[in-house]
C-alpha positions, 0 to 999 in steps of 0.5 A, spaced: 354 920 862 349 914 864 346 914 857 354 913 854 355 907 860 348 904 857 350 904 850 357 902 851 354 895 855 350 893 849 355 891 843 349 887 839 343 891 837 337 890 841 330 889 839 325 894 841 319 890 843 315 895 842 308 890 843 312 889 849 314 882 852 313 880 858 318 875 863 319 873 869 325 875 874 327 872 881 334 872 884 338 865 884 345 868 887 348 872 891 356 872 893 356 865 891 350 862 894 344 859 892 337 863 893 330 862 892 327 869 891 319 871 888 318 870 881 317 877 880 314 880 872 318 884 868 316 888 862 321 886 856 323 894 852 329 891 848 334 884 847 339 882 844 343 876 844 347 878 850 342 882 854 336 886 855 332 891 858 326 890 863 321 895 867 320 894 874 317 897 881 323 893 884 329 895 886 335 890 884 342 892 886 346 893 881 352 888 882 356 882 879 355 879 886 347 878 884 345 873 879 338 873 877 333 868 872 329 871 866 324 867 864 321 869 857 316 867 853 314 869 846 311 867 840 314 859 840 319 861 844 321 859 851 328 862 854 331 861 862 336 865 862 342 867 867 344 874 868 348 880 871 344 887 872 349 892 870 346 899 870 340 902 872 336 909 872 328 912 875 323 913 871 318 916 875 316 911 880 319 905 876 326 902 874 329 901 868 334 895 868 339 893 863 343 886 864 347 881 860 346 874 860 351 868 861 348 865 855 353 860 851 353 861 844 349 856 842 342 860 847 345 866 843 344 863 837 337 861 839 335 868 842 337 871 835 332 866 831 328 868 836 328 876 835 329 874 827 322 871 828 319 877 832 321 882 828 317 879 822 312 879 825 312 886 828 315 889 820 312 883 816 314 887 810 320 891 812 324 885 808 331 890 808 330 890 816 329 883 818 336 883 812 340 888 816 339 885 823 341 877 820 347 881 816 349 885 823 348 880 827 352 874 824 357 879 824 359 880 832 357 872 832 363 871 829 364 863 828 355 862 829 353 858 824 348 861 820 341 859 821 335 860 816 329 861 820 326 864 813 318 862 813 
């Protein structure tokens, strides 16, 4: 049942980062109100345009009253991204997130030329994949205008 829940938030394919990203979290709001939290790292496990699941020893609640910051960085990319923690389950002595972000469709634009990028370089042969995932992608982004971020 909660692996169904999980599923059903994410709408866009994720990317598994299997190399691993890493990214740094903190709480900014909480019932309205501004807060300064630690910057905490996270392990990056996948992303989409409009969410991502991260690794963490920390406990978060899981509630639309908290907003968290992401920032993350890969290869030549640079994202500070706003979100809701919407499910989370144990893995042994970690948690396992997932979040969706505030993002406007410009930002979600940008982070799919950026999974475009991460995806060659972890396939750089498997041109099929990097086809599919644009094909896929442009077709839940109804209306995004289509960048070519071909090397």
């Amino acid at each position: 049942m909660k692996r169904e829940k999980e599923q059903q938030q994410s709408e866009h394919v994720r990317i598994g980062l299997r190399d691993g990203v890493n990214a740094v979290i903190s709480i900014c709001n909480v019932f309205g109100q501004e807060v300064e939290s630690r910057h905490t790292p996270v392990l990056l496990q996948n992303m989409s345009p409009t969410g991502l699941q991260f690794l963490t020893h920390l406990r978060f609640p899981v509630n639309n009253n908290y907003t968290i910051r992401l920032l993350i960085t890969f290869n030549e990319w640079e994202f500070s991204l706003l979100a809701n923690i919407v499910w989370r389950r144990k893995e042994e002595n970690q948690f396992v997130y997932g979040c969706t972000f505030y993002a406007d469709p410009g930002i979600r634009q940008s982070i799919v030329c950026a999974l475009l990028d991460k995806i060659r370089l972890m396939n750089p042969r498997q041109l099929r994949i990097h086809e599919l995932y644009r094909q896929m992608t442009y077709a839940k982004e109804k209306g995004m205008p289509r960048l070519d971020v071909r090397r």
